[in-house]
ZAMARGU-4260 file (C-alpha; in steps of 0.2 Angstrom, whole numbers, plus 5000, padded with zeros to 4 digits):
<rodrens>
0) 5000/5000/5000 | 5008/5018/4996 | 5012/5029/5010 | 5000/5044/5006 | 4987/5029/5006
5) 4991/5022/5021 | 4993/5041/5031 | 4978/5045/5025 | 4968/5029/5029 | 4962/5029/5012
10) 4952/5015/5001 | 4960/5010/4986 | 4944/5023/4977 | 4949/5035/4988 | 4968/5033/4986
15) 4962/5035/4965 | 4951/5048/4970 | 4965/5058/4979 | 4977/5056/4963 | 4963/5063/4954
20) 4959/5079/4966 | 4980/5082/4969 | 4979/5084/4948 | 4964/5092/4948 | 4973/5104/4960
25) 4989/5104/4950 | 4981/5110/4934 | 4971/5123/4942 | 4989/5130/4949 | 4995/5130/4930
30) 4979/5137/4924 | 4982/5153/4934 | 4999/5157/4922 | 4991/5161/4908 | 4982/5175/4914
35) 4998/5180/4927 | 5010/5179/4910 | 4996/5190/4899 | 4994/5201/4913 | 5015/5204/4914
40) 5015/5206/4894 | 5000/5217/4897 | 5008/5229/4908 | 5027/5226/4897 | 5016/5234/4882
45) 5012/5249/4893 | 5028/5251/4899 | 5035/5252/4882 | 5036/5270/4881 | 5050/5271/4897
50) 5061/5259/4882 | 5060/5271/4870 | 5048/5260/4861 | 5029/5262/4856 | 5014/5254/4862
55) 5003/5242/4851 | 4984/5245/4852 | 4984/5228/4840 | 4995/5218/4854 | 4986/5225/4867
60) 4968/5219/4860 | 4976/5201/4858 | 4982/5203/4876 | 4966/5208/4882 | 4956/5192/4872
65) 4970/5180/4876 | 4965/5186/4895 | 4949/5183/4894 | 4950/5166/4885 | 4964/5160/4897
70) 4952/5167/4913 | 4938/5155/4906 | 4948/5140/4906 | 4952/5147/4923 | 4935/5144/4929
75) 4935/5128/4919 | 4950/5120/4930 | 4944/5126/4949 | 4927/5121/4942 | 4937/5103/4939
80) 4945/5104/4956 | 4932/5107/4966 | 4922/5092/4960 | 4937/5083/4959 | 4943/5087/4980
85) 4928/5091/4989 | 4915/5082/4984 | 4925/5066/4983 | 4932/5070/4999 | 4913/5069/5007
90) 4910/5055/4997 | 4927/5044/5007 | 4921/5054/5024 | 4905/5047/5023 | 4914/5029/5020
95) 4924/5031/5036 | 4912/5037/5046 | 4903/5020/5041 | 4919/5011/5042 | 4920/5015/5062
100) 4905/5016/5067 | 4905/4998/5057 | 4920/4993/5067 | 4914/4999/5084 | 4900/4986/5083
105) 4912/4971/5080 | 4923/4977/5095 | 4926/4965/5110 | 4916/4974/5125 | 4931/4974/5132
110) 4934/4987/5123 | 4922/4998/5130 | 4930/4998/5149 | 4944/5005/5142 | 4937/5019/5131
115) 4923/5030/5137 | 4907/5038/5126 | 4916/5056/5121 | 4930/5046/5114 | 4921/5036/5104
120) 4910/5048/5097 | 4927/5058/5093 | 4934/5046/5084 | 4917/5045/5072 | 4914/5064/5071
125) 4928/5076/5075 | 4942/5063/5070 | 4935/5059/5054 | 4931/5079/5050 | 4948/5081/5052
130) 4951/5067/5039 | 4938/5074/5030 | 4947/5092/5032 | 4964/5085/5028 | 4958/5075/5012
135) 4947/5090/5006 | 4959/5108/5006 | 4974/5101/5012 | 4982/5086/5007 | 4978/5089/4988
140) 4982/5108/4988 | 4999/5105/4998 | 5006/5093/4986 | 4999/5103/4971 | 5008/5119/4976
145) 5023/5109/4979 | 5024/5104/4962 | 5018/5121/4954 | 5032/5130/4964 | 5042/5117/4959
150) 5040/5118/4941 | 5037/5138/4942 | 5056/5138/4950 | 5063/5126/4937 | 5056/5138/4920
155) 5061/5153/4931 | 5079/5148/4932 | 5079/5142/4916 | 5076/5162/4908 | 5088/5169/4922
160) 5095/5160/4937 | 5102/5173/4947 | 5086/5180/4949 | 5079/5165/4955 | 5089/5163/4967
165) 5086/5179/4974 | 5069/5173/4972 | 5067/5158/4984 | 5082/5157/4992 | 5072/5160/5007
170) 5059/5148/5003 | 5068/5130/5010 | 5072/5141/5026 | 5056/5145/5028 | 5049/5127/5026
175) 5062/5119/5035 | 5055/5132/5051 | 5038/5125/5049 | 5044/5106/5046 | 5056/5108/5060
180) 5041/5113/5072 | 5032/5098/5070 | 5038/5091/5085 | 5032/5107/5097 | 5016/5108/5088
185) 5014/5089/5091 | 5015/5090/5110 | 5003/5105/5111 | 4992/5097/5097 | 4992/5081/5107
190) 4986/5091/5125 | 4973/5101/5116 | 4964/5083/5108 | 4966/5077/5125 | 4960/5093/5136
195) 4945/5094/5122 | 4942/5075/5128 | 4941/5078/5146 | 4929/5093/5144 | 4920/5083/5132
200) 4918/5068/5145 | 4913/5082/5160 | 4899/5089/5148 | 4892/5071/5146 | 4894/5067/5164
205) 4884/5083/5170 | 4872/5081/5158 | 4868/5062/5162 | 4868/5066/5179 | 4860/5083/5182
210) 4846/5074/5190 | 4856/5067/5206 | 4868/5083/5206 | 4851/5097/5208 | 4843/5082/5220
215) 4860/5081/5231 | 4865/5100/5230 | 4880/5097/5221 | 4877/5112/5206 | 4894/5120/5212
220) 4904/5106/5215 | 4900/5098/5200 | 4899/5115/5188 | 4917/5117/5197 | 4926/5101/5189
225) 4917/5105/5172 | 4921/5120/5174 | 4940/5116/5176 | 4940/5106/5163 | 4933/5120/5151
230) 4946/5130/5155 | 4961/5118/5151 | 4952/5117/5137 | 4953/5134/5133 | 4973/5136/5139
235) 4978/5122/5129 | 4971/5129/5115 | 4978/5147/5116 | 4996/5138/5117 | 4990/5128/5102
240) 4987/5145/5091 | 4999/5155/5100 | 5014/5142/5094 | 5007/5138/5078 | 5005/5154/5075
245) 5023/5162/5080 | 5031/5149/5068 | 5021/5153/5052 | 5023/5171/5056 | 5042/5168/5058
250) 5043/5159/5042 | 5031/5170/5033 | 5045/5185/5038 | 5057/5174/5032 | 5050/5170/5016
255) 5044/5188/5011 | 5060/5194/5016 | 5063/5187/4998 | 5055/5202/4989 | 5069/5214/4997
260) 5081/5201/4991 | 5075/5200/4970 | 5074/5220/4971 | 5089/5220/4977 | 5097/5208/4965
265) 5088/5215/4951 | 5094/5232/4953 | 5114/5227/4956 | 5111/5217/4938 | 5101/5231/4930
270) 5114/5245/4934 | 5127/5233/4928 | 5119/5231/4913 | 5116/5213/4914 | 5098/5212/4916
275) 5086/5222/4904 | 5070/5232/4914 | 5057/5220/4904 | 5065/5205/4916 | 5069/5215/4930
280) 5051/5222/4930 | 5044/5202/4925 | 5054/5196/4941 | 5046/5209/4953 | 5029/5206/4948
285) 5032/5186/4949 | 5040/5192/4966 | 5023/5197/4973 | 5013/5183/4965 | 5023/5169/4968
290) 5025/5171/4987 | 5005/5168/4989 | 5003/5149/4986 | 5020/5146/4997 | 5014/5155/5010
295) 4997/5145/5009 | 5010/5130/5009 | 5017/5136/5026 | 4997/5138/5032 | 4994/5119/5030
300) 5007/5111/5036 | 5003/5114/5054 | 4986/5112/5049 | 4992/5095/5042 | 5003/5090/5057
305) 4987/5094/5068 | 4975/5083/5057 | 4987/5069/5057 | 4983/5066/5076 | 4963/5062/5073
310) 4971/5053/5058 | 4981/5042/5072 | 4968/5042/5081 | 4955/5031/5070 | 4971/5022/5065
315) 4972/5017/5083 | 4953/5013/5084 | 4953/5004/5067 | 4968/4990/5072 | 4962/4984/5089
320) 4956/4965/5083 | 4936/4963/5082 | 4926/4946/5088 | 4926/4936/5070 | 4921/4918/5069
325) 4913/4906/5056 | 4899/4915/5047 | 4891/4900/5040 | 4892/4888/5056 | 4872/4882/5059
330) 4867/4878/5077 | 4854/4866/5075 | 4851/4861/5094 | 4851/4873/5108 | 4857/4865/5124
335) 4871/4879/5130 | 4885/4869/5141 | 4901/4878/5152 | 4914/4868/5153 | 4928/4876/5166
340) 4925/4892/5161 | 4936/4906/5169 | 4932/4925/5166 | 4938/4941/5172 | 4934/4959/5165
345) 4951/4964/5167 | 4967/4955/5165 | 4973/4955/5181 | 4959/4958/5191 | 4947/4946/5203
350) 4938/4932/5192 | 4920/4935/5188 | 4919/4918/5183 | 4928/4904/5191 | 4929/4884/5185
355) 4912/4886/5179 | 4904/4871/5173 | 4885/4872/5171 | 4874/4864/5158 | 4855/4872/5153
360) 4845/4861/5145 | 4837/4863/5126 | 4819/4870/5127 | 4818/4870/5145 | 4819/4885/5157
365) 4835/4888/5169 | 4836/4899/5183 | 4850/4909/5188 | 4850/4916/5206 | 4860/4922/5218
370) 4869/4937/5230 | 4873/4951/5221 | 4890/4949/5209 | 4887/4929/5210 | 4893/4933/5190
375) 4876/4931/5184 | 4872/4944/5171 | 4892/4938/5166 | 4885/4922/5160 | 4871/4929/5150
380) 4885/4941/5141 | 4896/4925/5139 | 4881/4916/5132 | 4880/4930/5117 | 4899/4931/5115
385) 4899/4949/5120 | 4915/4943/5131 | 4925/4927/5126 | 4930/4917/5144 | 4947/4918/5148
390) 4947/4898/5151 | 4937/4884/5146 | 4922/4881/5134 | 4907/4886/5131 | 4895/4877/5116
395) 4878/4879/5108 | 4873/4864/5104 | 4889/4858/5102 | 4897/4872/5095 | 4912/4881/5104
400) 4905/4900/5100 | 4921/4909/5101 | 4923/4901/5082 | 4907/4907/5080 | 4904/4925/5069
405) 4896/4936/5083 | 4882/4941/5071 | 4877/4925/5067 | 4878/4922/5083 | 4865/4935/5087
410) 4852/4928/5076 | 4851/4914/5087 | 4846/4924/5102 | 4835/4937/5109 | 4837/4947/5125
415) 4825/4955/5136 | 4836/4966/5148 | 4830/4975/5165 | 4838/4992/5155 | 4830/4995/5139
420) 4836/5004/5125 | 4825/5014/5114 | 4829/5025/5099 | 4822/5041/5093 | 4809/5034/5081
425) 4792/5026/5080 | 4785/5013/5092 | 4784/5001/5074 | 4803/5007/5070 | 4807/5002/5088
430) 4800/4985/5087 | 4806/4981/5070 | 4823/4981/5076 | 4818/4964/5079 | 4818/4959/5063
435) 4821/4975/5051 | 4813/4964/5036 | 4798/4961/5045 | 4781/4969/5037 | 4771/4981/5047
440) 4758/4970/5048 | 4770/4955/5059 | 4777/4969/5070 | 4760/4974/5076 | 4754/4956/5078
445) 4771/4954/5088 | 4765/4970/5098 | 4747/4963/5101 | 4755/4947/5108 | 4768/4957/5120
450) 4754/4966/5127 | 4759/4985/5119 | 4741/4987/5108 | 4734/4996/5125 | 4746/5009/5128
455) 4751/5011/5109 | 4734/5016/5103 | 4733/5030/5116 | 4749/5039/5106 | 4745/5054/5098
460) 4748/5045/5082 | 4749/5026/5087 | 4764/5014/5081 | 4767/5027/5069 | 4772/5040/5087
465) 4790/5045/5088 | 4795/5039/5107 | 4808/5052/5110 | 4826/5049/5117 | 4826/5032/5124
470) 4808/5032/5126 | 4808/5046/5140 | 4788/5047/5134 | 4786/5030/5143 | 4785/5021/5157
475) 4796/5006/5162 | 4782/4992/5159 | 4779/4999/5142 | 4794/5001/5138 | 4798/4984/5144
480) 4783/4978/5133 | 4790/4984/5117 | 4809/4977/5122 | 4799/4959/5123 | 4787/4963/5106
485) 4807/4965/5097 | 4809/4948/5106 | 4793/4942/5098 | 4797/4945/5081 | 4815/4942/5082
490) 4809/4922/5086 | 4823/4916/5091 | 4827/4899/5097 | 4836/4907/5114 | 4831/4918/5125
495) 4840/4926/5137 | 4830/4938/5152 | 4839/4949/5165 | 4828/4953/5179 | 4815/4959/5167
500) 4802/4964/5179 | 4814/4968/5194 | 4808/4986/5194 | 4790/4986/5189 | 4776/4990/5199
505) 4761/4975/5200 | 4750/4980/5186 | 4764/4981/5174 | 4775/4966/5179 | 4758/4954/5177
510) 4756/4964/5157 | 4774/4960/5157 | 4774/4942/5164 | 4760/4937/5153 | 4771/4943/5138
515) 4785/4934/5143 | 4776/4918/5143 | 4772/4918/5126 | 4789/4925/5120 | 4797/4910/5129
520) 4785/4894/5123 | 4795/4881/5115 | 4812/4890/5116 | 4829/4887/5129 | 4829/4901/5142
525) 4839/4908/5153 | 4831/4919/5166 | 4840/4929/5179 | 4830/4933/5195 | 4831/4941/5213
530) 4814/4936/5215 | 4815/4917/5219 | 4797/4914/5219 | 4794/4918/5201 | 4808/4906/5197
535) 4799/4890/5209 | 4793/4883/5192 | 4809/4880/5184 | 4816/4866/5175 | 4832/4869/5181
540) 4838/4885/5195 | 4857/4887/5197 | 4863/4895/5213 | 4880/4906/5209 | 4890/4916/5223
545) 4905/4923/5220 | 4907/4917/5201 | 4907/4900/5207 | 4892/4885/5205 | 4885/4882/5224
550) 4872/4871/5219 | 4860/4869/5206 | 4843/4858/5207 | 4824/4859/5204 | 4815/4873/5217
555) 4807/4858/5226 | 4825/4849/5228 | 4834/4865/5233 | 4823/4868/5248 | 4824/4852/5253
560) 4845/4855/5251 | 4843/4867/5264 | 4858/4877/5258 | 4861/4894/5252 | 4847/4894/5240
565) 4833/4888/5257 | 4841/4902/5266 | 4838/4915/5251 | 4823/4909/5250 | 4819/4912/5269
570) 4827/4930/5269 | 4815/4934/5257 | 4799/4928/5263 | 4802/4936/5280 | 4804/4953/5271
575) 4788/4952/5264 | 4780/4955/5281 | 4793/4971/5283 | 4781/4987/5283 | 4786/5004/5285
580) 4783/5012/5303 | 4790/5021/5318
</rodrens>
């Protein structure tokens, strides 16, 4: 892969399109001397009386059409470039963006303890802007005006050397000013991406958590640290400007002082008689031209060196590894077995999961229970791959699932969680994200199973109602209900439930119960409960503490066990006679 492709984190279409914007970019430099050298003989003309000569009204109508024909292909060229850079540019900007976003969803969940919600979303807006930024005005236009000067440098020293070398002899100092500032700019680059991130994540944190900072009078103290974090923000960004901005001002001095340096050259060789007033005059006017598109040169480097951090960045984001597996495998029975599993969320850190071995039957319905951090919740997410165990084996029907592809996978499963996520769209969107293929008319008998059609048809526009962020509109049950109606019309052979009506009042956890039961006929489920009387039925309850199997058993033979799921059974049926008094 070439270089530029690979700094850039281009496709192979965007690496073409790029060649294609850089000569896009490069004609339109060229295009502009045409005019620049009819303008020069323009003014020549004029000046031809100061010779001793006389001017041409002939010359100076072909001058004047020449101007205008070369102005049209002008507009011709930077009409070329801009379709040729920018539009293109959005066009692979859009890609990426879908690329990481893409690549996000594949990432271990591991992942996702390591890197917080601002980062994230950096990495798929403001990083890939920057991309965006770098691809569309400066990586096409720096290289053009590379080769333009380039080129404008060679044919200049060709007509008279000396005078070219008055020209840009300051030019590689200049550059080299910018270039050797990379470093600096780097370091202050670096702390302004990362002060910008930290005021990012305080921004999210008091925003997700105003409700507990106005309930527990903590408005200062919390508007303190954001406020904090604002103004590092806001440092590091003035020592970004301030230093980017006293090297380009230093090597723009530097470079200009190039114009002092031709005038002077020019009038030595003039009153020596080596250098006619045509070329002397030619050379100052290139002088002040010619200084414009290195100067713009100068801008974007910084700009470039800055960019190539969010470039870095995805860079980063794009290489960690994502969970693959065998997209084609087929599970055809759906007993789930743990053979020895071990698990940790961080290396290095207590087990979760420790020499589990536990087997839940196909069709049939197994209990988990236990204290809180037993590692229940763990298994569920182990089931569905959204870790792989650090030890040991898990199978579905046979099938080790860490060769499994994590999407097929999915469509093996579907999860009814004690947190549900909604989306800002329709209640029908919601639900089809069950199935997205599903017609309108399955999602709503799936709805009328799950017990939704009584809360859905009081909307202002029914199904067709958009719910709001997460479903702020409604309450946990109905919110619950349409978690379970996705379920429904997933029809998936596993289904996994975590605490689903924990946190209901009655009325909704019997609407949701009843949905439950027919989202769970005929399929292999895995329930986790606190409440161990819901659970009584069972085929099969399995008792965890502290990541570890205690004892496992039908509800009838662990009470008889007398063991730790007898005594959480006792605990709780004494506090069912707890009332509140004085």
């Amino acid at each position: 892969m070439p270089k530029l492709q690979q700094a850039m984190m281009l496709t192979d279409d965007g690496y073409r399109d790029l060649k294609k914007a850089i000569f896009a970019c490069t004609l339109t430099n060229f295009s502009m001397l045409p005019p620049f050298f009819t303008l020069v003989q323009f003014v020549a003309e004029l000046l031809r009386p100061f010779t001793g000569g006389a001017i041409s009204p002939t010359k100076l109508w072909i001058l004047f059409g020449a101007g205008i024909v070369s102005a049209f292909l002008t507009y011709l060229c930077q009409r070329n470039d801009y379709r040729k850079t920018y539009v293109v540019s959005y066009t692979q900007s859009k890609r990426t963006r879908v690329a990481v976003a893409e690549h996000i969803r594949r990432l271990p969940m591991s992942v996702f303890n390591s890197k917080n919600l601002s980062d994230l979303t950096s990495n798929i807006m403001a990083d890939v802007a920057n991309s965006e930024h770098a691809l569309s005005h400066l990586a096409p236009q720096l290289i053009a005006n590379g080769v333009s000067i380039t080129v404008t440098c060679a044919l200049l020293a060709i007509y008279d050397w000396r005078m070219a070398l008055a020209m840009f002899i300051t030019m590689p100092v200049s550059i080299a000013v910018v270039t050797l500032s990379e470093k600096i700019y780097g370091r202050l680059a670096k702390r302004f991406m990362e002060a910008k991130l930290d005021a990012s994540d305080r921004v999210q944190e008091y925003i997700d958590g105003i409700k507990v900072i106005r309930a527990c009078n903590m408005d200062g103290e919390r508007f303190e640290a954001l406020r904090k974090a604002l103004r590092e923000m806001m440092r590091n960004a003035m020592k970004f400007e301030l230093g980017a901005g006293v090297f380009i001002m230093g090597a723009q001095t530097i470079l200009q002082a190039g114009i002092g340096i031709t005038t002077l050259a020019g009038t030595t060789l003039l009153t020596g008689g080596r250098i006619s007033f045509e070329s002397f005059t030619l050379f100052l006017i290139i002088a002040v031209k010619i200084y414009g598109p290195v100067i713009t040169l100068l801008t974007l480097l910084p700009e470039l060196f800055y960019f190539r951090i969010g470039i870095r960045r995805i860079r980063d984001l794009m290489a960690i590894e994502t969970m693959d597996g065998d997209k084609e495998k087929d599970i055809t029975s759906f007993g789930i077995v743990f053979e020895h599993v071990d698990f940790s969320y961080n290396k290095g850190e207590t087990q979760t999961i420790r020499d589990l071995n536990l087997t839940i039957q196909a069709g049939g319905i197994t209990a988990l229970v236990g204290p809180s951090g037993g590692g229940k919740s763990t298994i569920l997410k182990l089931i569905a791959r959204f870790w792989d165990a650090d030890r040991g084996k898990i199978s579905i029907g046979g099938v080790n699932v860490k060769y499994i592809d994590p999407e097929r996978l999915m469509g093996y499963m579907s999860f009814v969680f004690q947190d549900v996520t909604l989306f800002n769209d329709t209640v029908l969107g919601n639900i089809k994200i069950g199935d997205m293929d599903a017609t309108e008319e399955r999602a709503r008998a799936a709805a009328k199973v799950a017990r939704c059609d009584d809360f859905v048809n009081k909307l202002p526009e029914g199904y067709n109602t958009t719910l709001g962020e997460n479903g702020a509109t409604l309450s946990g049950g109905e919110r619950q209900r349409i978690s379970i109606a996705r379920a429904l019309l997933k029809d998936a052979p596993i289904i996994l439930l975590d605490e689903a009506t924990a946190s209901l009042d009655p009325e909704n956890e019997a609407a949701v119960q009843e949905a439950i039961s027919a989202l769970i006929e005929g399929k292999t489920v895995v329930v986790i409960a606190h409440s161990l009387r819901s659970v009584m039925g069972a085929d099969k309850i399995a008792v965890l503490d502290k990541g570890r199997l205690f004892e496992q058993g039908t509800g009838e033979e662990l009470l008889a066990k007398n063991g730790l799921f007898a005594k959480l059974y006792d605990i709780q049926r004494e506090s069912l006679n707890w009332t509140a008094k004085k």
